[in-house]
VEXNUPA-78609 format. One record per residue (C-alpha): residue in three letters; x, y, z. Coordinates in steps of 0.5 Angstrom, whole numbers, padded with zeros to 4 digits, always signed. Last residue first. Example, Ala and Ser with C-alpha at 12.3 -4.5 7.8 and 13.67 -1.06 7.14 Angstrom:
SER+0027-0002+0014ALA+0025-0009+0016
This chain:
UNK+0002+0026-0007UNK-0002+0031-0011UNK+0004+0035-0014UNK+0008+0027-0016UNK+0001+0025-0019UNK+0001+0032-0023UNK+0008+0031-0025UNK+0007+0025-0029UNK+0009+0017-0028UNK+0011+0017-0021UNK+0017+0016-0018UNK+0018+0015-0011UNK+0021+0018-0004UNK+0016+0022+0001UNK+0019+0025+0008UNK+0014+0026+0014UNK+0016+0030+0019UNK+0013+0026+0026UNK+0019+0025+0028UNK+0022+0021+0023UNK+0016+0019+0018UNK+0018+0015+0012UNK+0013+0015+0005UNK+0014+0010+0000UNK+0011+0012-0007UNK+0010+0008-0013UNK+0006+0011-0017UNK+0001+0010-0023UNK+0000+0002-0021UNK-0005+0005-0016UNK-0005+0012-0014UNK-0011+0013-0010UNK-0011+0006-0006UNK-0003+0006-0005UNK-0002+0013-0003UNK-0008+0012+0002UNK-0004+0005+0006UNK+0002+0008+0005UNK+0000+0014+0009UNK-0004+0010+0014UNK+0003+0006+0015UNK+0008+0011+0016UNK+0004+0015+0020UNK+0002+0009+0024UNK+0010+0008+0024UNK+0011+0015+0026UNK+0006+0015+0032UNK+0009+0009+0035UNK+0016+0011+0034UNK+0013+0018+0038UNK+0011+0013+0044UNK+0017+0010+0044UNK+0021+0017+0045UNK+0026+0018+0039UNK+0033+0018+0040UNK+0033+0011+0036UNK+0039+0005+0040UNK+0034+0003+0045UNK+0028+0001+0041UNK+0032-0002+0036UNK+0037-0006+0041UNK+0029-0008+0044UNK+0027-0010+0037UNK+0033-0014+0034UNK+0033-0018+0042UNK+0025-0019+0041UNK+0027-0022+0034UNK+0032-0026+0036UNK+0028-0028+0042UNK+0022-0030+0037UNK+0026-0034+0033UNK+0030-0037+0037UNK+0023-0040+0041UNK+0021-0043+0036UNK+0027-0047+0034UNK+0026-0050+0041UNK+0018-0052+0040UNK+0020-0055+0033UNK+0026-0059+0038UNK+0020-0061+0043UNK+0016-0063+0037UNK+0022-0068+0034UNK+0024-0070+0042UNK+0017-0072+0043UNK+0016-0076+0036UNK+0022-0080+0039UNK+0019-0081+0045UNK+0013-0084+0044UNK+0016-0089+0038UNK+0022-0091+0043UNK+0016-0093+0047UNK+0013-0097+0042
């Protein structure tokens, strides 16, 4: 029964581990990402919400008629895509 015990403690302690690798190689990829871009984190943090609320509105008012990717650096935004006719590409 002991053997039992410690047995199921090693598998859940090793799950644990395989866990913690997962999150201090991403928070390594995340810190070097951060540190290697010229942009202040605050203006990251801006692009990305931008990135992300236009992506959002573009998706919900073009549907299936487009597919649109919008990129922000520096708060300038960049639209990449295709779209079935000019008129979608001249209101995105």
């Amino acid at each position: 029964m002991m053997r039992l015990v410690k047995t199921v403690c090693a598998v859940l302690f090793a799950l644990q581990l395989s866990a913690c690798g997962v999150l201090v190689v991403g928070g390594m990829v995340g810190g070097a990402t951060i540190l290697a871009d010229r942009r202040t984190p605050a203006v990251q943090a801006i692009d990305l919400g931008v990135e992300i609320e236009a992506n959002s509105q573009l998706s919900k008012k073009f549907g299936d008629s487009a597919h649109i990717v919008v990129v922000s650096f520096n708060q300038k935004v960049l639209l990449i895509g295709e779209a079935k006719d000019d008129t979608i590409k001249t209101q995105a």
